[in-house]
C-alpha positions as CSV (number, residue, x, y, z in Angstrom):
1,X,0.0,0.0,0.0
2,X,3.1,2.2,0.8
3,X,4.2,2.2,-3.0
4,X,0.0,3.0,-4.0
5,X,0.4,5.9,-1.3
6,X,3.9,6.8,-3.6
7,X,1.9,6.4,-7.1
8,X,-0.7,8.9,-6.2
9,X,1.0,11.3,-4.3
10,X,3.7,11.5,-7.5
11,X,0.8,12.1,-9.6
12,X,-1.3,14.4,-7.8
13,X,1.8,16.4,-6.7
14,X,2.4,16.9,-11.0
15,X,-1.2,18.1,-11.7
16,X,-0.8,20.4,-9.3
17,X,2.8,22.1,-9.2
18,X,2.5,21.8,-13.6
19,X,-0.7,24.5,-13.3
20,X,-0.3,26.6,-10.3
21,X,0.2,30.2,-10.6
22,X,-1.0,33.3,-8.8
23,X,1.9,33.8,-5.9
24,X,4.6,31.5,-7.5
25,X,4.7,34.0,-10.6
26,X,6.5,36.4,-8.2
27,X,9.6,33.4,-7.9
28,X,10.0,33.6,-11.8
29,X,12.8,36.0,-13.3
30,X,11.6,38.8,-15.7
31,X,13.9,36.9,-18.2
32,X,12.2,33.8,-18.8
33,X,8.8,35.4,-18.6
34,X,10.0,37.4,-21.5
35,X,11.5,34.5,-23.2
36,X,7.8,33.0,-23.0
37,X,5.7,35.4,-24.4
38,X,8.2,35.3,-27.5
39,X,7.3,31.6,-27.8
40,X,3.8,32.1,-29.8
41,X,2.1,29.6,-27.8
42,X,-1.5,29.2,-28.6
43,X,-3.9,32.1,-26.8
44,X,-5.3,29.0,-24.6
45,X,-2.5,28.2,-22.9
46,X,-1.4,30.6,-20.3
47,X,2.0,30.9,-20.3
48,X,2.8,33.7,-18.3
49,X,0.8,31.9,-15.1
50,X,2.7,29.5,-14.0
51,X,5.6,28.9,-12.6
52,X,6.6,25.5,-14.5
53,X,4.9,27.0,-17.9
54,X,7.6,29.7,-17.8
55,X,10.4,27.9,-16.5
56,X,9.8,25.8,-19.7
57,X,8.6,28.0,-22.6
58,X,11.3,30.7,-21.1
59,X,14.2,28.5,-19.8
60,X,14.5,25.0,-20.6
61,X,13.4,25.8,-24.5
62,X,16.3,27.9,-24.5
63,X,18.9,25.6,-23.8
64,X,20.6,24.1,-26.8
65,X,20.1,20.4,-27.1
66,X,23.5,18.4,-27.8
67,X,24.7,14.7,-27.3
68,X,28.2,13.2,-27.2
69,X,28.1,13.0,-31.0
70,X,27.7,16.6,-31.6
71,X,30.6,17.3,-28.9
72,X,32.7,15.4,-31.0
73,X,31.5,17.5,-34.4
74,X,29.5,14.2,-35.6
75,X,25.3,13.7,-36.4
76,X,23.3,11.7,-34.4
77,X,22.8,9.8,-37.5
78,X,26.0,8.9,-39.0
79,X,27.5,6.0,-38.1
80,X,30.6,7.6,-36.4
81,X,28.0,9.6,-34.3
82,X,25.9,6.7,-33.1
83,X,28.1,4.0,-32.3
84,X,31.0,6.1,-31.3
85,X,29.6,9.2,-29.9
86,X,26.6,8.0,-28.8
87,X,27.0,4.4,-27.7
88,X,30.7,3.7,-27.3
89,X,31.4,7.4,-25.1
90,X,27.8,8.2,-24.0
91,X,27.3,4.7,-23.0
92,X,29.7,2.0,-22.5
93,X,32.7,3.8,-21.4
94,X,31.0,5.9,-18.3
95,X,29.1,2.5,-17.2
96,X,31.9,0.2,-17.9
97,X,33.5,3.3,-15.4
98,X,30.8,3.2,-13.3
99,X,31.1,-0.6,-12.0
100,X,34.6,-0.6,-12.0
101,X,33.8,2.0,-9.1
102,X,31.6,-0.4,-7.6
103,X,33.8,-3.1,-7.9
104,X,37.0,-1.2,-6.4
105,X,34.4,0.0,-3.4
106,X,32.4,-3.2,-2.8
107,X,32.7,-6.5,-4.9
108,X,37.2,-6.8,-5.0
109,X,37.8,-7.2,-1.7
110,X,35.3,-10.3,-1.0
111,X,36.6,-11.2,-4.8
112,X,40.3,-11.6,-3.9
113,X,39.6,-13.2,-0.2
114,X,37.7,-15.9,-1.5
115,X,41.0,-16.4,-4.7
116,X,43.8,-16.2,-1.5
117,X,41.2,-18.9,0.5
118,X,41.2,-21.5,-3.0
119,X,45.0,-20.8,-2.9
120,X,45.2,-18.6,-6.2
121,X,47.9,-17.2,-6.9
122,X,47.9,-13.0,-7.4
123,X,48.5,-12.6,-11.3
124,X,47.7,-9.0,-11.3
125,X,45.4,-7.3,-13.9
126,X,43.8,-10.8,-15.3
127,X,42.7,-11.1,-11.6
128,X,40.9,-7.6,-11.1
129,X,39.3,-8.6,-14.8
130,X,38.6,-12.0,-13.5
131,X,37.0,-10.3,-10.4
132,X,34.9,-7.2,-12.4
133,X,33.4,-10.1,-14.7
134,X,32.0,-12.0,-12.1
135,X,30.9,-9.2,-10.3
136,X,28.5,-8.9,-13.8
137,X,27.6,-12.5,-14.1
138,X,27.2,-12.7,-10.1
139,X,23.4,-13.7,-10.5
140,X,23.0,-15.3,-14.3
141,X,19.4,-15.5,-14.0
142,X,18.9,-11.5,-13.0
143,X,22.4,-10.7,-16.3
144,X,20.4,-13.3,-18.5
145,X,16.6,-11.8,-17.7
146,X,18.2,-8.1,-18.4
147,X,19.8,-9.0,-21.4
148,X,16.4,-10.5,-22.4
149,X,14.6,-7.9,-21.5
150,X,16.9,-5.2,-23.1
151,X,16.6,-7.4,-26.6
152,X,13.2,-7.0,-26.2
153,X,12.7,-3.6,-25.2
154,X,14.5,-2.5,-28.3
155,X,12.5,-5.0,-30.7
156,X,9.2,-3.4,-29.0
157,X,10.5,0.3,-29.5
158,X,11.9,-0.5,-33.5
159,X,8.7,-2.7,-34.4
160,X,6.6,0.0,-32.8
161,X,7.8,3.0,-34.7
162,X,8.1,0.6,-38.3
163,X,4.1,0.4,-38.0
164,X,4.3,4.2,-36.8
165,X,6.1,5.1,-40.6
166,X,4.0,2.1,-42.5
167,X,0.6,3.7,-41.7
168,X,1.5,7.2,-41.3
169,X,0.8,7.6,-37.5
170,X,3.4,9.5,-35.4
171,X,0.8,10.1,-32.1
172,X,-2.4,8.3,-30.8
173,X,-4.3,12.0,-30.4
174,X,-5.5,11.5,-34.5
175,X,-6.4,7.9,-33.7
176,X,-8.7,8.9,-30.9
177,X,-10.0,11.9,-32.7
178,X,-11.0,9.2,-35.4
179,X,-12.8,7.3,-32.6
180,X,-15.0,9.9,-31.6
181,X,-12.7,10.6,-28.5
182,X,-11.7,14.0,-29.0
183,X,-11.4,15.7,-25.2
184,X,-8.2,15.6,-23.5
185,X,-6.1,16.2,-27.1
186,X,-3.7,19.0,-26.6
187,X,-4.0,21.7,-28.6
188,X,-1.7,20.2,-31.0
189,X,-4.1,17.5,-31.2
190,X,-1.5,15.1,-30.0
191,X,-1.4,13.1,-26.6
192,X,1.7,11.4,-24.2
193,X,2.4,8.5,-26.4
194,X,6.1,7.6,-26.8
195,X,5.8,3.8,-28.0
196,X,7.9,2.9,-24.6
197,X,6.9,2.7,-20.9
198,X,7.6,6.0,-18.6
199,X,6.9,6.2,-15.0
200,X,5.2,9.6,-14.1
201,X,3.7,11.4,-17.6
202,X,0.5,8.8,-17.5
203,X,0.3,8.8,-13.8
204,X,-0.2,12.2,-13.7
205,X,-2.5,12.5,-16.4
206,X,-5.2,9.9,-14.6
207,X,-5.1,13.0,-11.9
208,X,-5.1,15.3,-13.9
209,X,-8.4,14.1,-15.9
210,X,-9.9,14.1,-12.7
211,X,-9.3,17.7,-11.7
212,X,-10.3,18.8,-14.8
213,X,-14.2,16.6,-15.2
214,X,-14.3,18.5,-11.0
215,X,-13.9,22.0,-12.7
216,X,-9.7,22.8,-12.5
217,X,-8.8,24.1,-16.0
218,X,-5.9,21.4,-16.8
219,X,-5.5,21.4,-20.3
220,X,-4.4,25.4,-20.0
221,X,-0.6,24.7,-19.4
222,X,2.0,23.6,-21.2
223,X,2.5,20.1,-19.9
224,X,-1.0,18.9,-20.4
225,X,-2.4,21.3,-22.6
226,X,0.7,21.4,-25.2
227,X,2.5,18.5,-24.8
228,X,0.5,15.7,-23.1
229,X,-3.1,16.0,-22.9
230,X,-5.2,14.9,-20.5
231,X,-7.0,11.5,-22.8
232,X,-10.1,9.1,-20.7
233,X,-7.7,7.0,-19.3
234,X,-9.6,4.2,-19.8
235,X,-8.2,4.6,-23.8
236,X,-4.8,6.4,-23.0
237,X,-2.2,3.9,-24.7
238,X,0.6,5.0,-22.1
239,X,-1.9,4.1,-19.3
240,X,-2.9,0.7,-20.2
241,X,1.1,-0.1,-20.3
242,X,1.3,1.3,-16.5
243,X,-2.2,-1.2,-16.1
244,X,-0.2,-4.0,-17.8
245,X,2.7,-3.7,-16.1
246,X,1.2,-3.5,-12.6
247,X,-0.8,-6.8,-13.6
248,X,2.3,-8.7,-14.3
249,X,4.2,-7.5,-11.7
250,X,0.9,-9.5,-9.7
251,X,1.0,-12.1,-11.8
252,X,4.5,-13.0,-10.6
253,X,4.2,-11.8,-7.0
254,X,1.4,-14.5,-7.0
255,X,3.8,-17.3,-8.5
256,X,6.2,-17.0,-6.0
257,X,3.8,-16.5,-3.4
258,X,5.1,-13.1,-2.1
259,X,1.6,-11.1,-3.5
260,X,0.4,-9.1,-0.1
261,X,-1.6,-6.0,0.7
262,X,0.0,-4.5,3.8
263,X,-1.4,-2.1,5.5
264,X,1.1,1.2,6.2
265,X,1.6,2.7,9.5
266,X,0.7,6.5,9.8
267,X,4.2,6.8,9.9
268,X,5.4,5.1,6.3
269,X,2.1,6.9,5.0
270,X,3.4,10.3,5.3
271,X,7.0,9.4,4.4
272,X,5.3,7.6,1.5
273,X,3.4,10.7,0.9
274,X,5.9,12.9,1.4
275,X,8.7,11.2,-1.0
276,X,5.6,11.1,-3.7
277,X,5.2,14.2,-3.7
278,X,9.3,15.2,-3.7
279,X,9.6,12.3,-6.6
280,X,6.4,14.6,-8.5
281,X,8.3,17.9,-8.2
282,X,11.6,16.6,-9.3
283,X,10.4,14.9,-12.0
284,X,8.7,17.9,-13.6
285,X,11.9,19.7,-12.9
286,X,14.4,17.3,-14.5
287,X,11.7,16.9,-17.2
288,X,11.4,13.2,-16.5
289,X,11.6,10.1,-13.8
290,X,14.7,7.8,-13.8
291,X,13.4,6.3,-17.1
292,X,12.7,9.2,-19.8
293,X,15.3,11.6,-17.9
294,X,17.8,9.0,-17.5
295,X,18.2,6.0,-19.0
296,X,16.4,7.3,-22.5
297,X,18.3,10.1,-22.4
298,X,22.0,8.1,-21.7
299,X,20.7,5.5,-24.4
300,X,20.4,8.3,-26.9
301,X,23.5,9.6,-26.2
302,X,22.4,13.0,-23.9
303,X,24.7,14.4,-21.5
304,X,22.2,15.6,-19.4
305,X,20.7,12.0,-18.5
306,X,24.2,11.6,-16.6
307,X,23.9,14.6,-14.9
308,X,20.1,13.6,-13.7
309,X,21.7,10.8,-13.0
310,X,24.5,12.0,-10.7
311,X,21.9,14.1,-8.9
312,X,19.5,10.5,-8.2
313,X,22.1,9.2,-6.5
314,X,23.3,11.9,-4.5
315,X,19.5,12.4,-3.6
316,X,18.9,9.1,-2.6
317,X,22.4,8.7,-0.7
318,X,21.0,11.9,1.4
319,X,18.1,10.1,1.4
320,X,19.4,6.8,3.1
321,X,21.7,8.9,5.8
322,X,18.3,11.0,7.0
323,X,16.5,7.8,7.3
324,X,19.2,5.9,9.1
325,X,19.6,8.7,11.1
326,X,15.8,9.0,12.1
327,X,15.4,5.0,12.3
328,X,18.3,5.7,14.8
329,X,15.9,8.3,16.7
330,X,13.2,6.8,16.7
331,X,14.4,3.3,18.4
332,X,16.4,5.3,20.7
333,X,13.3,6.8,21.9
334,X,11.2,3.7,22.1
335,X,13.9,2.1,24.4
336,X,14.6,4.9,26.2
């Protein structure tokens, strides 16, 4: 129930911080209000109320947008650009870099002890390799199911945007228009359909249908009302693959016997809550959750999806030391 609690305070805490205004318009600089208004957004989206609308249209639309390729004086689409650029220095290199810190931290020592114990002689370099490799292939089932998964992942995403060319269909907001199903479109008569699961853009639109059937004007910002939409969820294509994934998640929580309801303490509630809501805010802020700001962005060869990326984990290593240090308090006090 504590995860639920997460889900709908992430979403809830998007619908509202992506459309308030009055007071937060003071906290915006006179710069990217400015920047807005030069935008030539649509008269029904209100750009200059709102704090996230202007930080958008007035900051973040401003930035230029670059990937290791085009540091290196390549295209995205050449081959140099892709596999080198992209893949080889956006990719490979700062992971292979990344566990190679993990192993020197965590996984080498335990590595060697266990060599010195079977009476293996030190052989320098092949050793730490030796070591680093089975640190990978320490659970085959979990490196085989990822490597699965990942195979399948990109199938899903290249089959999905062949049929996209083949019958001329870049966004499902025409195919729902076709149906008769025409509220929620943004004004660019488009809705949040990437062809690939995300955590928080569908989430937030369930909410933020809601809001707007009980009378809050959602579709007059830029998140919902330009970019996303706010589609019935029960025919939003990026819902029904949070639905489907929930449901196997079950499924297999069932199989193995570990499917439970728990009920949450008032406690875990409001830390549940309370992280929900911090997870909604950030996400609106890096412009995405650890899948579309992260690993999308590092798999296309962004920058900025290791940057998001250094900032989750200095988050949630804050976020572990507070909670240590208030588990700490708190059995202190009920010993004391």
């Amino acid at each position: 129930m504590n995860a639920l609690l997460v889900v709908l305070s992430i979403s809830v805490t998007q619908a509202i911080f992506v459309d308030v205004g009055g007071w937060t318009n003071a906290l915006v600089p006179a710069s990217w209000t400015q920047s807005a208004l030069g935008k030539g957004l649509p008269a029904s989206i209100t750009v200059t109320d709102g704090w996230v609308d202007q930080y958008l249209a007035g900051y973040v639309w401003d930035q230029p947008v670059m990937s290791f390729a085009t540091l290196f004086g390549w295209t995205d689409k050449s081959v140099l650009g892709a596999f080198v650029g992209n893949l080889l220095v956006g990719v490979v290199l700062p992971g292979a870099a990344l566990l190679a810190v993990v192993y020197a931290f965590w996984s080498r020592r335990g590595f060697m002890r266990k060599r010195v114990a079977a009476g293996a002689v030190h052989s320098g370099w092949r050793d730490e390799l030796a070591g680093y490799w089975a640190m990978i292939v320490a659970s085959k089932r979990t490196a085989i199911a990822g490597l699965a998964l990942g195979i399948a992942a990109g199938l899903h995403m290249y089959a999905t945007q062949g049929l996209r060319v083949k019958f001329g269909v870049r966004n499902a907001g025409p195919l729902l228009e076709r149906m008769g199903s025409d509220f929620g479109l943004s004004v660019n008569g488009t809705v949040f359909d990437p062809g690939y699961w995300y955590v928080t853009t569908q989430e937030a639109q369930w909410v933020g249908w809601v809001m707007h059937k009980l009378g809050w004007n959602q579709l007059d910002n830029i998140y919902f009302g330009f970019n996303n939409g706010i589609p019935n969820p029960l025919i939003n294509p990026a819902d029904w693959m949070s639905i489907a994934l929930f449901f196997g998640a079950a499924v297999m929580a069932l199989l193995h016997r570990e499917f439970k309801f728990k009920t949450p303490t008032l406690e875990t509630a409001t830390w549940a809550i309370i992280g929900g809501a911090l997870m909604g805010i950030g996400s609106r802020l890096g412009l995405g959750c650890n899948v579309g700001a992260f690993f999308v962005r590092v798999s296309q060869g962004d920058p900025s999806g290791w940057l998001f990326g250094a900032g989750m984990v200095g988050g949630a290593y804050l976020g572990v030391k507070f909670f240590n240090w208030w588990t700490e308090r708190r059995m202190a006090q009920q010993f004391a």
